[in-house]
C-alpha positions as CSV (number, residue, x, y, z in Angstrom):
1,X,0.0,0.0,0.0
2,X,3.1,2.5,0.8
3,X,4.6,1.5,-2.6
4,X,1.6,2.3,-4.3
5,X,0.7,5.9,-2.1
6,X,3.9,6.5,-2.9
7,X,3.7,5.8,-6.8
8,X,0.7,8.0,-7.0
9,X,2.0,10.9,-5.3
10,X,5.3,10.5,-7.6
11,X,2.9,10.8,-10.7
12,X,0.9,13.8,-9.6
13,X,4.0,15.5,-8.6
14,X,5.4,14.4,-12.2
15,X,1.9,15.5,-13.6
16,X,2.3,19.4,-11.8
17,X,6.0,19.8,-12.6
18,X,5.3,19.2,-16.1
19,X,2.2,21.0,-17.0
20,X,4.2,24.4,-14.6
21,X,4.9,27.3,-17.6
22,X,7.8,27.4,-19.6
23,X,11.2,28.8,-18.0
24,X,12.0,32.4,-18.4
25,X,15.2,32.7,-20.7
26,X,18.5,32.9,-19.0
27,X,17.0,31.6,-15.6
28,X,18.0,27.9,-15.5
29,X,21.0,26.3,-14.4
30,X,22.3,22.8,-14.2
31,X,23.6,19.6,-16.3
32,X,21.7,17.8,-18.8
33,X,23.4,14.3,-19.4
34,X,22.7,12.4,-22.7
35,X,24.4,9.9,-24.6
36,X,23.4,7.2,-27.1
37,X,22.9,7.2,-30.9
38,X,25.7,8.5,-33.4
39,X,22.6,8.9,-35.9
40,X,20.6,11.5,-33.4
41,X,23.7,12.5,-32.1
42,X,23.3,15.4,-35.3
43,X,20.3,16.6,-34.0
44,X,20.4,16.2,-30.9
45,X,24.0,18.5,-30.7
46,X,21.8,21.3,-33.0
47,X,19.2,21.3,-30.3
48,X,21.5,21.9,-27.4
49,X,23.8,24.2,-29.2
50,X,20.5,26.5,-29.7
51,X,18.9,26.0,-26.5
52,X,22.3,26.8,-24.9
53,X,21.1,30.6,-26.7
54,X,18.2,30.5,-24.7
55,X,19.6,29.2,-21.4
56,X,23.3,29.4,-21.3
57,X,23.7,28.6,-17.8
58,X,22.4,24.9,-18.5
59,X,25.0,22.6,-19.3
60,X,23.9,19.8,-21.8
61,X,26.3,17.3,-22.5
62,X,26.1,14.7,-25.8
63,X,27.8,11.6,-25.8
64,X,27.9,9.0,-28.5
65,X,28.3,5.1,-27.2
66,X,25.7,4.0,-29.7
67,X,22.0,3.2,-29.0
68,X,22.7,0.2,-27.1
69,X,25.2,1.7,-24.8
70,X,23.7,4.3,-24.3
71,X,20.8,2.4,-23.0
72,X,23.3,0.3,-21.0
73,X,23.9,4.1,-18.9
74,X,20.0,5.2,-19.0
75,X,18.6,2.3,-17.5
76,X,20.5,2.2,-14.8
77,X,19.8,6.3,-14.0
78,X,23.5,7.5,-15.3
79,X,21.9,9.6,-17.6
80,X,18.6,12.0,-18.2
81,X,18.2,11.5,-22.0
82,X,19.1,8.5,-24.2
83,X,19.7,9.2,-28.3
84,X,18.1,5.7,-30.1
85,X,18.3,5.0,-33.3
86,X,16.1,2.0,-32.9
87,X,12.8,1.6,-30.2
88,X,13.8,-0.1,-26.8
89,X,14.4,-4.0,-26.5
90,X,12.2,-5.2,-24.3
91,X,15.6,-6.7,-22.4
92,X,16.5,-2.8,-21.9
93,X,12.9,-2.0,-20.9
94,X,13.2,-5.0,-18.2
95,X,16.4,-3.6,-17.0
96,X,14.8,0.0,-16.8
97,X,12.2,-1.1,-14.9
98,X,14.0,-3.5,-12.5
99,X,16.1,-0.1,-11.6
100,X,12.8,2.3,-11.6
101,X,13.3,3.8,-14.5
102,X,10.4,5.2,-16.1
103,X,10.9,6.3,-19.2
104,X,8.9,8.9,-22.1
105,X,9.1,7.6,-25.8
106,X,9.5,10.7,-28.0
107,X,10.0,9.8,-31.8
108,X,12.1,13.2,-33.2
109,X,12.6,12.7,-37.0
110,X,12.9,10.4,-39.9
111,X,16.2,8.8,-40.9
112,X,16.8,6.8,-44.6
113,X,19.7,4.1,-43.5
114,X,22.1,4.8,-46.2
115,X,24.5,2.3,-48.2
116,X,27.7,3.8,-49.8
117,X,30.6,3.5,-51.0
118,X,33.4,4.9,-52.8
119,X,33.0,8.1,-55.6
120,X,35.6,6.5,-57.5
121,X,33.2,3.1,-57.6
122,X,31.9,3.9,-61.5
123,X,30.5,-0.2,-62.0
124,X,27.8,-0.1,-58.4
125,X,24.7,1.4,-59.8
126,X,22.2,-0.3,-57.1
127,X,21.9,-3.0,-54.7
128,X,18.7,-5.6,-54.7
129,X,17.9,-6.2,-51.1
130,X,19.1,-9.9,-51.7
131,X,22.3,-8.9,-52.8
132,X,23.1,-6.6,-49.5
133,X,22.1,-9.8,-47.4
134,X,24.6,-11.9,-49.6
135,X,26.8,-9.6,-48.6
136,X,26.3,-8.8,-44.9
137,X,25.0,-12.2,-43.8
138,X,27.0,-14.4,-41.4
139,X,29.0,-17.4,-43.5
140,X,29.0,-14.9,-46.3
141,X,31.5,-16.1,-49.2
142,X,31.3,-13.0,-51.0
143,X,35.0,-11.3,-51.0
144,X,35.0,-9.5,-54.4
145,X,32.9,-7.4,-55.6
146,X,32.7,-10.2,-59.0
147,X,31.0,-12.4,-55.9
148,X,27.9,-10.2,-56.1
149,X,27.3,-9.6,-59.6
150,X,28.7,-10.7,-62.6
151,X,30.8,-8.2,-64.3
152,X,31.8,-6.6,-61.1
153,X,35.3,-6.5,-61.0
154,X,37.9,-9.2,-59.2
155,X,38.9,-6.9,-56.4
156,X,38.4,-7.7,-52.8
157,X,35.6,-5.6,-51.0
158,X,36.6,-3.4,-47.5
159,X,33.2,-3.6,-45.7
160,X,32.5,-0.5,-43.2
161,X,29.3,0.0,-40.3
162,X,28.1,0.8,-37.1
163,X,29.2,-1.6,-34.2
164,X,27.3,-3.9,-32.0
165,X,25.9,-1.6,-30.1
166,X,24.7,0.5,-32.3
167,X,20.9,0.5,-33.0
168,X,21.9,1.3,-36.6
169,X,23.5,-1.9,-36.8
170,X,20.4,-3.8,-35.1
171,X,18.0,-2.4,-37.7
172,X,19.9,-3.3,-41.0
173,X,20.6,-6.7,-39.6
174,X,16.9,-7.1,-39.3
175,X,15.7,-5.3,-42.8
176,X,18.7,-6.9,-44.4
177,X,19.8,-10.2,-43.2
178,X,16.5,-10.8,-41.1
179,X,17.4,-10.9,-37.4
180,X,19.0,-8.3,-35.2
181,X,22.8,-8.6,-34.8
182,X,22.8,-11.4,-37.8
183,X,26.3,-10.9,-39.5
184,X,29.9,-11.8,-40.9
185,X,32.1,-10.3,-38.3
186,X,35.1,-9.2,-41.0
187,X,34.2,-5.7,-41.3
188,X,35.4,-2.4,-40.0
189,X,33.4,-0.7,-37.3
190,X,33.1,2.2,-35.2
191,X,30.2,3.8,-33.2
192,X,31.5,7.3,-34.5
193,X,29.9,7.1,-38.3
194,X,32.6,10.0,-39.3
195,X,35.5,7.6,-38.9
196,X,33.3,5.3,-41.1
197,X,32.8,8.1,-43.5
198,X,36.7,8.3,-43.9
199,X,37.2,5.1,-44.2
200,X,34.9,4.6,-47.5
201,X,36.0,8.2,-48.6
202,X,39.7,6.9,-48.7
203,X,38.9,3.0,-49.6
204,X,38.1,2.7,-53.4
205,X,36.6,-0.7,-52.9
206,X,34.5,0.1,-49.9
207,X,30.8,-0.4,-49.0
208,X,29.2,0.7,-45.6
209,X,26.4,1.9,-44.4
210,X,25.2,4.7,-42.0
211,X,22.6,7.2,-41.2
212,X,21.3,10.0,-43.8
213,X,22.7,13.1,-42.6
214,X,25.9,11.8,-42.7
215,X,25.8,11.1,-46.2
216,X,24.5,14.6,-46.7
217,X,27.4,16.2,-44.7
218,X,29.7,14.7,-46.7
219,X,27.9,14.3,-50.5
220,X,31.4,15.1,-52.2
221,X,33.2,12.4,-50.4
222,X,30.8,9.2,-50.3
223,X,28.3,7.8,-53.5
224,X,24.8,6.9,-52.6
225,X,23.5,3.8,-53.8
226,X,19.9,2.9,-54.6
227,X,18.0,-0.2,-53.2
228,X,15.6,-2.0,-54.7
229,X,13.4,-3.8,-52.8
230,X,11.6,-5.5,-55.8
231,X,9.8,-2.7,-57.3
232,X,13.2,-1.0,-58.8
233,X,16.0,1.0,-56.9
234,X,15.4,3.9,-54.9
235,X,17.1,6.3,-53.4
236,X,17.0,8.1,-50.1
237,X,15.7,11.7,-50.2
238,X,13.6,13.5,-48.3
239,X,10.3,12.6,-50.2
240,X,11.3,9.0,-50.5
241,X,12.3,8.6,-47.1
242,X,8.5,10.8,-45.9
243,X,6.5,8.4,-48.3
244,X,8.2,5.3,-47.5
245,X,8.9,3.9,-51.3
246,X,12.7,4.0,-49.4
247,X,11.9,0.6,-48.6
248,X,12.8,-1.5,-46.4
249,X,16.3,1.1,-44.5
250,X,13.6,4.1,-43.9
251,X,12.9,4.5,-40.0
252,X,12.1,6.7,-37.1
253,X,14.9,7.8,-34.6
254,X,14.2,8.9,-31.3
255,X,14.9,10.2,-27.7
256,X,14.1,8.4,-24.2
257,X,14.0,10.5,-21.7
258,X,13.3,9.5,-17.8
259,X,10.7,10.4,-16.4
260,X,12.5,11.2,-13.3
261,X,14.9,14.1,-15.2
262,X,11.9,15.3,-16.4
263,X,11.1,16.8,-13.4
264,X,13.8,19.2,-12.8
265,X,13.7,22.4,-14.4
266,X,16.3,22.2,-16.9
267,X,15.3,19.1,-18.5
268,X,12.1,19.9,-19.0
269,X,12.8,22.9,-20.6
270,X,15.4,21.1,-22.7
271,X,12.8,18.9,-24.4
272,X,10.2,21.1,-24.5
273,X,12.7,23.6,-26.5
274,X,13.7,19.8,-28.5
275,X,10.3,18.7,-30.2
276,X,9.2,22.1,-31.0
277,X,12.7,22.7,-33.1
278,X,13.0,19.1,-34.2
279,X,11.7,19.4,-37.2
280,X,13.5,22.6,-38.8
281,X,16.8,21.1,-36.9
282,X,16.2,17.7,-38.7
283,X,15.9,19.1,-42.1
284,X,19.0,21.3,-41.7
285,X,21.5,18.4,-40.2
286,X,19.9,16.0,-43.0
287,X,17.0,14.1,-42.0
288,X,13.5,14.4,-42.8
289,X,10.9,16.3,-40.8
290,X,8.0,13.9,-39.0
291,X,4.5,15.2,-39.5
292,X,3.2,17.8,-38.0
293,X,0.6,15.8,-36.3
294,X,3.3,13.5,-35.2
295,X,5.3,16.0,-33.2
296,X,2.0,17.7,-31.7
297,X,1.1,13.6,-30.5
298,X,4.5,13.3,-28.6
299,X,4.8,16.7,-26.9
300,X,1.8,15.8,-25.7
301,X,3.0,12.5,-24.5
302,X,6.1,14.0,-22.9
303,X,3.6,16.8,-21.4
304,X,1.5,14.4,-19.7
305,X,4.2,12.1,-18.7
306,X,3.2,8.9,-20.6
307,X,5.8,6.3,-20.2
308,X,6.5,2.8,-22.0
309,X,7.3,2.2,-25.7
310,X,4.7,2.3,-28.1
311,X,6.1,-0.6,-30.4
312,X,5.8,-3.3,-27.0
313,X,1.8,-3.4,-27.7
314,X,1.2,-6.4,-29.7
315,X,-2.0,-4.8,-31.3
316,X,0.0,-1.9,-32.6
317,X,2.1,-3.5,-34.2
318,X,0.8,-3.1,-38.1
319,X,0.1,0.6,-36.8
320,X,1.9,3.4,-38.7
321,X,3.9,6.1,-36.7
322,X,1.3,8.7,-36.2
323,X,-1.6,5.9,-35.4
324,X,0.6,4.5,-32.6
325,X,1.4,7.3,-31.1
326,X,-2.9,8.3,-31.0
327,X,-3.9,4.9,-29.5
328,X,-1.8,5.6,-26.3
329,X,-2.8,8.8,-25.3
């Protein structure tokens, strides 16, 4: 009965702190810790370098360990704010919850997962879906690029992505291969996706893969390659990426932030300043704006502290985005 007095009062006091006015410019002070996601680290940095404008007395830190280890610090309270790539596992959401760690599920922009390689690669003019899972699969015996299609030439490929812990990783694994974490382990990884960029940018037989706006920071250095799904290769762009014919790499990226953080001051004010810049902050680092209607759903779901994932519902599962996000307010 305590536990559950207690839980209740915890929620209303949640409840009052949240729905208290915004902060007066210049007022705050304090840290805001987040980590996770190389892919949201883009946006993520352009938010707190703006909101540092607005209160520069707040201290908001952004560190990149990938999704999965930055979910290895949130669930266990070392930070406020976890960067994902990818929704929480239900192992992570087990661990949160065994450590009372509520979290809010806030969806922040769209990301095309983008294959590349080389500029000075004039033969690669797409990649079939099958052919990137011949490639990435475990007990793979493609080594040359003449092992993939024939005509290719006879020169041995240097494969490049995200490591293990990256949620990057965990989706293409699943769109690509079929399973999370599914692949040959002879390839060259990194959780920071700019040492990735310079390694196909100064590799002439590279291939990798990584999240849009990395590809559009760099556009003279790396070549985008289309994917074809089965109804012809497509590439990712902001409208193909929106309408989902970027099939099957397009995805949501998000932020998890506890529920506990949200309470103090500067937190609150930090996401709160987040999803009503996310979507002109998205566009400009390279990712594509959610809907309008998407971003009014979550700040209302941070605003009335709604916790848990949206994508651990078994009925919501053949739910778009948007529709998701509506059936658990």
């Amino acid at each position: 009965m305590r536990r559950t007095r207690f839980q209740a009062l915890f929620t209303l006091a949640l409840t009052m702190a949240v729905f208290a006015g915004p902060a007066p410019a210049g007022k705050l002070k304090g840290t805001v810790r987040i980590d996770g996601s190389s892919t949201v680290f883009p946006i993520t940095e352009a938010v707190a370098e703006e909101f540092r404008g607005v209160q520069p007395r707040v201290r908001v830190t952004v560190g990149i360990s990938g999704t999965g280890g930055g979910f290895k610090k949130f669930t266990i309270g070392e930070t406020d704010i976890n960067d994902a790539s990818r929704p929480i596992k239900s192992t992570e959401a087990k661990k949160a919850s065994e450590n009372g760690v509520d979290y809010i599920e806030l969806p922040v922009a769209y990301d095309g997962l983008s294959v590349l390689v080389n500029p000075e690669n004039h033969f690669v003019d797409h990649f079939t879906t099958e052919e990137l899972k011949k490639i990435w699969q475990p007990g793979s015996t493609v080594e040359k690029w003449s092992d993939v299609r024939p005509g290719w030439p006879d020169e041995k490929i240097s494969l490049y992505g995200p490591g293990v812990d990256s949620g990057t990783f965990d989706y293409f694994t699943k769109a690509i291969v079929g399973k999370e974490q599914s692949c040959r382990p002879d390839f060259t990884a990194s959780e920071d996706d700019n040492v990735l960029v310079q390694g196909i940018a100064g590799d002439r037989n590279a291939l990798g893969f990584f999240g849009f706006a990395y590809y559009a920071e760099n556009r003279s250095l790396l070549k985008l390659v289309p994917v074809d799904a089965g109804d012809g290769p497509v590439a990712p762009s902001k409208e193909t990426i929106n309408d989902g014919s970027y099939r099957p790499l397009s995805r949501p990226i998000f932020i998890y932030v506890s529920r506990a953080a949200a309470m103090r001051p500067e937190v609150r004010a930090f996401v709160r300043f987040y999803m009503e810049n996310a979507a002109l902050l998205a566009a400009e680092v390279g990712y594509v704006a959610l809907p309008e209607t998407v971003y009014e759903l979550a700040s209302e779901r941070f605003e009335k502290g709604i916790t848990g994932s949206i994508y651990h519902r078994e009925e919501s599962q053949s739910l778009s985005l948007e529709e998701r996000l509506a059936s658990a307010k």
